[in-house]
C-alpha positions in Angstrom: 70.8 110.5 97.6 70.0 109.7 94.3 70.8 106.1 92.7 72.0 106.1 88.8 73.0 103.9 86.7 76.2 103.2 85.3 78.3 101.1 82.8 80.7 98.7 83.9 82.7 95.4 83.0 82.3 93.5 86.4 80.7 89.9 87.3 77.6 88.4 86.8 75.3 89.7 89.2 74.1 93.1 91.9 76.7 95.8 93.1 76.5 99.1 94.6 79.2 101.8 93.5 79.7 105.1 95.0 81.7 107.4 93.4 82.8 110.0 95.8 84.8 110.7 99.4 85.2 112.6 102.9 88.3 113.3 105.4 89.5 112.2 108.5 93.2 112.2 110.1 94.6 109.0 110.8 98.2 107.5 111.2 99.3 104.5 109.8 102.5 103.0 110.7 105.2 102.8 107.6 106.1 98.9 106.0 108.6 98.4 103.7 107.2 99.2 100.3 107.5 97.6 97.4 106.0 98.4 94.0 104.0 95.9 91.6 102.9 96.8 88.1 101.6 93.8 86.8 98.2 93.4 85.8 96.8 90.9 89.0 99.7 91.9 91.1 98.4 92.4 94.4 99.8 92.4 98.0 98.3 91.2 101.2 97.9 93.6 104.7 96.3 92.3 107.7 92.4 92.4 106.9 93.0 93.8 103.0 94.2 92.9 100.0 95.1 95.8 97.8 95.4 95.4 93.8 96.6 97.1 91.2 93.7 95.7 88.3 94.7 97.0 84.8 91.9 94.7 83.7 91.0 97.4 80.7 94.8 98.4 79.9 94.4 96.2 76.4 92.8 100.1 75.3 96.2 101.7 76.3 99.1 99.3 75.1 101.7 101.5 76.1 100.3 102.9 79.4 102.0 101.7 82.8 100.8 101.6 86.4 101.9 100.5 89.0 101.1 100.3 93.1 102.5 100.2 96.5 101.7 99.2 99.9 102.7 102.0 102.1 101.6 101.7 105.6 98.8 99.4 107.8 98.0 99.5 111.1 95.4 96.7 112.9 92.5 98.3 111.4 93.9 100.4 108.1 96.1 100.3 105.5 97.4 103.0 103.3 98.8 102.9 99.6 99.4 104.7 96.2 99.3 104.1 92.7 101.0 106.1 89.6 99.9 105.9 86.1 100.2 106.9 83.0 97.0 106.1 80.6 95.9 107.8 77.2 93.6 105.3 75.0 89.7 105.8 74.8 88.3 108.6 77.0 85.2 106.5 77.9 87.7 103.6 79.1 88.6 102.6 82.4 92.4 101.3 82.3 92.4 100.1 85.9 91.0 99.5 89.2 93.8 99.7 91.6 92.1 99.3 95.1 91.9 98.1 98.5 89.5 94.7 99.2 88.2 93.9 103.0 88.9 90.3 103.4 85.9 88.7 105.4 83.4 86.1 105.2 79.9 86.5 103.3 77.2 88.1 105.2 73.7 88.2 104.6 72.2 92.0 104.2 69.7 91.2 106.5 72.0 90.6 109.4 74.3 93.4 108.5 74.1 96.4 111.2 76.7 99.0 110.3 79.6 99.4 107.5 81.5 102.2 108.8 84.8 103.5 106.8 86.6 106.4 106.3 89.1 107.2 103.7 91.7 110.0 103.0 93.5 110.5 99.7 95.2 112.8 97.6 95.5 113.1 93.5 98.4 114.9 92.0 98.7 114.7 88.0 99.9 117.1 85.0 97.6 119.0 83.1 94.2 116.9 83.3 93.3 114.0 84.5 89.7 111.7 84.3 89.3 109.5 86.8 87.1 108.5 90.1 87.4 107.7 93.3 85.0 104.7 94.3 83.3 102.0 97.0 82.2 98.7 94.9 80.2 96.8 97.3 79.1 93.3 95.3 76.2 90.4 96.5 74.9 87.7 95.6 71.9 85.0 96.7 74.0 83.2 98.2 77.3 82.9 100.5 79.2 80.8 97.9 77.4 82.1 94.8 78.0 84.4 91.7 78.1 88.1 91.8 74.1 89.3 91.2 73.9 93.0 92.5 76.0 95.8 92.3 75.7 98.6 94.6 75.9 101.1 90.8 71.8 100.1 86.6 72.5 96.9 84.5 75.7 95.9 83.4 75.2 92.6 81.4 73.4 90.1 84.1 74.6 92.3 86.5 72.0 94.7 88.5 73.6 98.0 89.4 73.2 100.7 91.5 75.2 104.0 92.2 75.4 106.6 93.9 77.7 109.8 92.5 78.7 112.7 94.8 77.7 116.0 93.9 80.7 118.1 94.1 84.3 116.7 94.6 86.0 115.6 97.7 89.2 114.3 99.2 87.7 112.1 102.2 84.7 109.8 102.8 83.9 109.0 106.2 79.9 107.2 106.6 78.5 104.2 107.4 77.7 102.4 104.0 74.9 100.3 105.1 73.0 103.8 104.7 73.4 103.3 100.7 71.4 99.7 101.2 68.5 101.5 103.5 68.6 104.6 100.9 67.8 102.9 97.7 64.1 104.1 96.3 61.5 101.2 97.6 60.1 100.5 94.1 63.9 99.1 93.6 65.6 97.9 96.9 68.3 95.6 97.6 66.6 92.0 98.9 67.2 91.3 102.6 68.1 87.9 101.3 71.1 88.4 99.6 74.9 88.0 100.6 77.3 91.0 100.8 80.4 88.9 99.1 83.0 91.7 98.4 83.8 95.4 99.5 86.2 97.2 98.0 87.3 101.2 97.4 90.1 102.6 95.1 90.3 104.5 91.8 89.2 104.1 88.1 91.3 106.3 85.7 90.5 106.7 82.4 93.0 108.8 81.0 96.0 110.9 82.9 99.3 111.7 82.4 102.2 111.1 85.4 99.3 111.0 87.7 99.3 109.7 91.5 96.8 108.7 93.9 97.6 108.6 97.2 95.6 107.3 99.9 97.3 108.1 103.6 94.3 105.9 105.4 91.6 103.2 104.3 89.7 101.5 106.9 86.2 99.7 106.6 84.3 97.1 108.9 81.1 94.7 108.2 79.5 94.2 111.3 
């Protein structure tokens, strides 16, 4: 796997993005759902907190999205979000998506990340949009974003990973993306994982719905 670098408005700091997925069945029991549609609406499940993030919708002033909590289990949650965005080609409207609540860890003492994530997009004519992991640190446990597992963005170092062909599932161990990166540009040891978080970034799509049936991730 190949890190490259991308463009993006996030914090101050280094992040790793990877834009793909991978399948696996899973059941997730059914909550009463409720939609949001503002831009920090969000909605708190067990270990998440899912979003719906329309932090570039000033580029679309008539576009609408909005997102609903669907389903959770003690491990998982589930959602989906509709949308309708025109605007700029080249911006991202949104970032509806599912965070792991947990405390700051240091990379070094992170053994294993597994996840695994199922969804579906439907959506008339064509849509542009991805599917990503955001996975943020920073020198320290209390500190500001530095690294971004996706190139620079601003102060922000980033690193990212883009899958090769399309897919509707993800199902890995993410610590592999830390051990992966080339050696002449690794993460250090010393910093702090500080958030972890997977959804979708449309650009531009018309009565467009992503659906993700299962969403489960772990920082051990």
């Amino acid at each position: 796997m190949n890190p490259k670098r991308a463009e993006e408005a996030f914090w101050d700091g280094v992040s790793l993005s990877l834009i793909q997925t991978q399948l696996n069945e899973f059941e997730a029991s059914s909550i009463n759902a409720q939609e949001y549609c503002g831009r920090d609406d969000l909605k708190v499940v067990g270990d998440y907190t899912v979003y719906n993030k329309l932090w570039g919708q000033d580029n679309d002033k008539t576009g609408k999205q909005c997102t609903e909590v669907t389903g959770s289990t003690s491990s998982s949650v589930s959602w989906r979000t509709s949308f309708n965005w025109t605007g700029d080609s080249w911006q991202v409207k949104s970032f509806p998506n599912a965070a792991l609540k947990f405390s700051p860890k240091q990379v070094s003492a992170i053994t294993s990340m597994p996840t695994t994530m199922k969804y579906e997009y439907t959506y008339d004519g064509n849509i542009t949009a991805n599917v990503a992991y955001d996975l943020f640190t920073s020198s320290s446990a209390t500190g500001e974003i530095e690294l971004e597992l996706m190139g620079m963005n601003k102060k922000v170092k980033v690193f990212s990973y883009v899958a090769k062909k399309t897919a509707k599932s993800f199902t890995a161990d993410l610590k592999q993306f830390f051990d992966e990166l080339p050696a002449n540009n690794t993460l250090p040891q010393t910093q702090f994982l500080q958030k972890l978080e997977a959804g979708t970034e449309p650009f531009q799509g018309k009565n467009a719905k992503f659906v993700v049936s299962t969403y489960s991730v772990q920082v051990k």
